[in-house]
Backbone as CSV, one residue per row, in Angstrom:
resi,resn,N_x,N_y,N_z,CA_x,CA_y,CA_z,C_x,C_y,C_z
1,UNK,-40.311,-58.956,-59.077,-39.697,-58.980,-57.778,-40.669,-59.515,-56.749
2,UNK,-39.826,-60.106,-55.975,-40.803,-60.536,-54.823,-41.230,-60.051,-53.447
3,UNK,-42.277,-60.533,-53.106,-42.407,-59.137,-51.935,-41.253,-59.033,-50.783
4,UNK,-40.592,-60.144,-50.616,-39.412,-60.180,-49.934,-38.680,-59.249,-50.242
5,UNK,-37.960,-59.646,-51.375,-36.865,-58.469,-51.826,-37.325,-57.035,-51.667
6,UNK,-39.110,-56.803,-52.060,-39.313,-55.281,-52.310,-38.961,-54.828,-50.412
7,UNK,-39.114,-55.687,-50.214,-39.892,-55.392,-48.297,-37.784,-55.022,-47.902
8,UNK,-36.928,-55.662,-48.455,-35.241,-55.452,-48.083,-34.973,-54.318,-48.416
9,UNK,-35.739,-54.080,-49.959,-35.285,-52.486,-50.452,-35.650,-51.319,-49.681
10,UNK,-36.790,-51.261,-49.497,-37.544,-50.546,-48.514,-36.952,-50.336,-46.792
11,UNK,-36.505,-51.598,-46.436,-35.898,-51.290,-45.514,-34.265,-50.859,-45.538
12,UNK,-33.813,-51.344,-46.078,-32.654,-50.342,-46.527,-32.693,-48.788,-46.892
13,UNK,-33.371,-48.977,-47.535,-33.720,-46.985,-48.124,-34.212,-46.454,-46.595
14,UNK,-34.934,-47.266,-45.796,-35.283,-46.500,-44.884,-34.179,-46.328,-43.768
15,UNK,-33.401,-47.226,-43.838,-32.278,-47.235,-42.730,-31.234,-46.036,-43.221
16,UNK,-31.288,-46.305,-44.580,-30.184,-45.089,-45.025,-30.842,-43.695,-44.620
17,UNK,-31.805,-43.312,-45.249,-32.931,-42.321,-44.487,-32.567,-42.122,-43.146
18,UNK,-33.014,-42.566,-42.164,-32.834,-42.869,-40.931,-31.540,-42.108,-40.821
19,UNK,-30.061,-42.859,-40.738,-28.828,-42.182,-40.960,-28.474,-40.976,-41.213
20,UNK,-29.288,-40.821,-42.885,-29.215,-39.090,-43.330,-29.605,-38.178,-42.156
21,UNK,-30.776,-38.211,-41.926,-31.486,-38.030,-40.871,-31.154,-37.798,-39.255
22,UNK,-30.501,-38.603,-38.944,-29.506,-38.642,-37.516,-28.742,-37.532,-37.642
23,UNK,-27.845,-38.212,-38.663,-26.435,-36.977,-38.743,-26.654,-35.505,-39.219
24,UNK,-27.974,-35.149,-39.881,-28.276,-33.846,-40.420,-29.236,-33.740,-38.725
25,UNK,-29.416,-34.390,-37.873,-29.735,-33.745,-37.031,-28.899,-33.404,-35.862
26,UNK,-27.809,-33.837,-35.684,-26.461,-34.182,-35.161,-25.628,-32.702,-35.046
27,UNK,-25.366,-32.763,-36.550,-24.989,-31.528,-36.924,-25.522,-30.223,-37.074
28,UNK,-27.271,-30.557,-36.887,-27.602,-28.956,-36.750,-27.806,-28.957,-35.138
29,UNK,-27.674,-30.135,-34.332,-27.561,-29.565,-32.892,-26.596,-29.245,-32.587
30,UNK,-25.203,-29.743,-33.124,-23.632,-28.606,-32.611,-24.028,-27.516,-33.365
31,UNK,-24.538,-27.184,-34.381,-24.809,-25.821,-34.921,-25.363,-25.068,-33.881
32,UNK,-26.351,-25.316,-33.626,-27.430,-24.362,-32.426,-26.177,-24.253,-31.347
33,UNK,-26.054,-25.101,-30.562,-24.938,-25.003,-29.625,-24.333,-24.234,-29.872
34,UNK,-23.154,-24.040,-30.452,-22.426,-23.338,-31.139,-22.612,-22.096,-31.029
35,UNK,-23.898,-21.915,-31.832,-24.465,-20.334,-32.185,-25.002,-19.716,-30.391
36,UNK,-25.521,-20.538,-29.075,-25.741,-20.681,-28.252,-25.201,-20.114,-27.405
37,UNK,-22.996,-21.105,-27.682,-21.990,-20.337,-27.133,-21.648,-19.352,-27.483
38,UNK,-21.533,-18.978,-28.812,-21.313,-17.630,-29.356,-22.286,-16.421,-28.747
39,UNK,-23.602,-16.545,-28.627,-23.884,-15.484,-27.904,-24.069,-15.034,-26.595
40,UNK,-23.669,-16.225,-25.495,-23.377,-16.353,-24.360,-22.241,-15.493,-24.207
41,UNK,-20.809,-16.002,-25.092,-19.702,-15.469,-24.683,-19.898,-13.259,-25.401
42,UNK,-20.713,-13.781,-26.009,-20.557,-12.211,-26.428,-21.569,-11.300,-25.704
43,UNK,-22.721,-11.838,-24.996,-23.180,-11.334,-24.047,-22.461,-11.188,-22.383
44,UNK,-21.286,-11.881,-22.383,-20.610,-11.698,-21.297,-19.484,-10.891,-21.433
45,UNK,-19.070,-10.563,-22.334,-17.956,-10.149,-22.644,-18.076,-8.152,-21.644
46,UNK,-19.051,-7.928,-22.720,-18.974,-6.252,-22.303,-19.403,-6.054,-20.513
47,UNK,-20.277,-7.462,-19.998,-20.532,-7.414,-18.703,-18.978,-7.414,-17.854
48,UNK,-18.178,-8.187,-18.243,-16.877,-8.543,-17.890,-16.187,-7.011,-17.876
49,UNK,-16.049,-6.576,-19.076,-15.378,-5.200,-18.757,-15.829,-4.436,-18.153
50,UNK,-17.276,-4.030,-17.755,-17.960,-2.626,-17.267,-17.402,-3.558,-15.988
51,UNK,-17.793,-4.741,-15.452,-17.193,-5.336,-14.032,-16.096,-4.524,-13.657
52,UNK,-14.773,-5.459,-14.618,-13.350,-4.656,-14.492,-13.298,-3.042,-14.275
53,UNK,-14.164,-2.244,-14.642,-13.852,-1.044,-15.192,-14.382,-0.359,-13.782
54,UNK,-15.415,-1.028,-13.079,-15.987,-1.090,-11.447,-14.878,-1.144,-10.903
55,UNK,-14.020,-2.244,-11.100,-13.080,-3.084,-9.799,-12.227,-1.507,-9.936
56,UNK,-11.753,-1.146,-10.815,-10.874,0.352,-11.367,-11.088,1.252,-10.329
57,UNK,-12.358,1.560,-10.772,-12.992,2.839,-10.024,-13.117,2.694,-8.464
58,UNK,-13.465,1.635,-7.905,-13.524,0.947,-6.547,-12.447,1.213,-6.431
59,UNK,-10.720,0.671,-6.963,-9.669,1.076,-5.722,-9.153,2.390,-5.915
60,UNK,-9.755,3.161,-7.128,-9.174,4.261,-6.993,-9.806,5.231,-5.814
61,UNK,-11.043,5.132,-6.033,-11.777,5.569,-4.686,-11.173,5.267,-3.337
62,UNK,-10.931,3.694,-2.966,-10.320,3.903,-2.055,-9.026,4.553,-1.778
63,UNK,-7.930,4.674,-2.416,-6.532,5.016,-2.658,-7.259,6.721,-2.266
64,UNK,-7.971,7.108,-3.024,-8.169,8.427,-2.554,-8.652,9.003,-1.290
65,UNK,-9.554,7.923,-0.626,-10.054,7.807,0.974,-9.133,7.540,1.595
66,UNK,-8.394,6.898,1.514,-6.495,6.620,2.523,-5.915,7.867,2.560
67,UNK,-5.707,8.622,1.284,-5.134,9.572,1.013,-5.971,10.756,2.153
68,UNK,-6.862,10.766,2.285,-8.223,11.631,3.055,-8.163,11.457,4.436
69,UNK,-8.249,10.297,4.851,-7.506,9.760,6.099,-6.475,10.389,6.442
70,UNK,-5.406,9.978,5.752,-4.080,10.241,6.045,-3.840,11.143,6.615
71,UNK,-4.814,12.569,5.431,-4.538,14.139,5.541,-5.049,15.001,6.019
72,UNK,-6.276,13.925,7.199,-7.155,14.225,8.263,-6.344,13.931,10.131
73,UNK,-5.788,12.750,9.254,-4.892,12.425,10.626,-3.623,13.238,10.968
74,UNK,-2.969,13.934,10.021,-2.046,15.000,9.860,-2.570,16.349,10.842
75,UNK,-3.755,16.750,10.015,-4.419,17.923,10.748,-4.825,17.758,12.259
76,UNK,-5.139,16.629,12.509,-5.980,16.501,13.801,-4.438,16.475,14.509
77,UNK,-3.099,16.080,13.853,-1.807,15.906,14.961,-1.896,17.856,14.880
78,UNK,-1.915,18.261,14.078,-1.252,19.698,13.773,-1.950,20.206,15.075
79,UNK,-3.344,20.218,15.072,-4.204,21.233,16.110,-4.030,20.694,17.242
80,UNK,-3.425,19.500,17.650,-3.420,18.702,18.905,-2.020,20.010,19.414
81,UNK,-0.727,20.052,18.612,0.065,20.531,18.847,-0.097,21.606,18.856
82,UNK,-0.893,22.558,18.303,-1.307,23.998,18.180,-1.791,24.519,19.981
83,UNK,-2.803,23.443,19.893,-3.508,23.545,21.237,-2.822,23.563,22.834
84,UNK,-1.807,22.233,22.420,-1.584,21.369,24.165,0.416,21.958,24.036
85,UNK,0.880,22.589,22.801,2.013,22.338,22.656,2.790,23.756,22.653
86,UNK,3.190,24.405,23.271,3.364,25.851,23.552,4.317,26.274,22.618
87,UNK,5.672,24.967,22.567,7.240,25.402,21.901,6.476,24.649,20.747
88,UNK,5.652,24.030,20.415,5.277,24.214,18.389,4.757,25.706,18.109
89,UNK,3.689,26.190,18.789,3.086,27.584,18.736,4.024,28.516,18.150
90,UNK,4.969,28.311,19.343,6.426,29.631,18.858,6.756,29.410,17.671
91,UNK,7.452,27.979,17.474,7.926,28.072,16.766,7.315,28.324,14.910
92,UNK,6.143,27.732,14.832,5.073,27.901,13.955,4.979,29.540,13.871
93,UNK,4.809,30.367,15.024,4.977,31.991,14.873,6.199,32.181,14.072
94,UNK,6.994,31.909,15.171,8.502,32.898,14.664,8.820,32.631,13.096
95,UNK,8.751,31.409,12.572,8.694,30.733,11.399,7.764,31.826,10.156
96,UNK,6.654,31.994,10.586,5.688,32.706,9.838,5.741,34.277,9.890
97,UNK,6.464,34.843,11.389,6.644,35.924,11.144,8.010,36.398,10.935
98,UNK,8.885,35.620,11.018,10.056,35.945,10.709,10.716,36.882,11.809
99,UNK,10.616,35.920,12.536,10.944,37.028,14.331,12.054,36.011,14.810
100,UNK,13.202,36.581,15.408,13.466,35.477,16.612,14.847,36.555,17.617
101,UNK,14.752,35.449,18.223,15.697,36.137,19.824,16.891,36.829,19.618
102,UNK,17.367,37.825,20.208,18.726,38.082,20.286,19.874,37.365,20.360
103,UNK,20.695,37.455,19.753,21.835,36.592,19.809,21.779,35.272,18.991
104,UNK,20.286,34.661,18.350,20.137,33.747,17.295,20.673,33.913,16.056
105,UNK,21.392,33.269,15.294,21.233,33.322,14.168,20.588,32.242,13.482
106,UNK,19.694,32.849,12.256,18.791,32.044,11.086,19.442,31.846,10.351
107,UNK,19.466,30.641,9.731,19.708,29.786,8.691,18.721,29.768,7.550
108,UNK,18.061,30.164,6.907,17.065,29.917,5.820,17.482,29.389,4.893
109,UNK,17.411,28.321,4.158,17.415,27.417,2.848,16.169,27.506,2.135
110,UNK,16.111,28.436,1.024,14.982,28.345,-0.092,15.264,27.375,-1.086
111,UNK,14.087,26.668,-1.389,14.256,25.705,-2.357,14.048,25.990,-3.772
């Protein structure tokens, strides 16, 4: 053989080489990737729920502070009327003691 031809073989084997080479490196970089995304998404995952499981607890808290509000703003009407309101007084008495005027008649409805 001549050194020509040996020098074609050689470069062929090396180009094929080359090729092998590319694509086995090709394919182990979507591999890594891959394995990359996989533990990205599975390191986000449980962050995602304890999040959600926050957002939970956050409106229940609030729903219960409205509720607190609400049943603060109730009381503060009650003592306003206790205080400034003479005919709630009575009637809040007579109600509790079971008193009332001559000539009234009570109606009571138990539930």
């Amino acid at each position: 053989m001549t050194a020509k031809k040996q020098t074609r073989k050689n470069v062929r084997r090396l180009k094929a080489q080359t090729r092998f080479i590319r694509a086995t490196n090709g394919f182990l970089m979507t591999v890594i990737l891959l394995v990359l995304a996989l533990i990205f998404c599975l390191s986000y995952l449980p962050q995602k729920n304890a999040y959600e499981k926050k957002l939970g607890e956050l409106a229940e808290a609030q729903e219960r502070e409205e509720q607190a509000e609400s049943q603060l703003d109730y009381l503060r009407i009650k003592l306003e009327a206790i205080k400034n309101d003479p005919s709630y007084l009575e009637i809040q008495a007579r109600d509790r003691l079971q008193v009332y005027r001559p000539g009234e008649t009570i109606f009571r409805i138990e539930r």
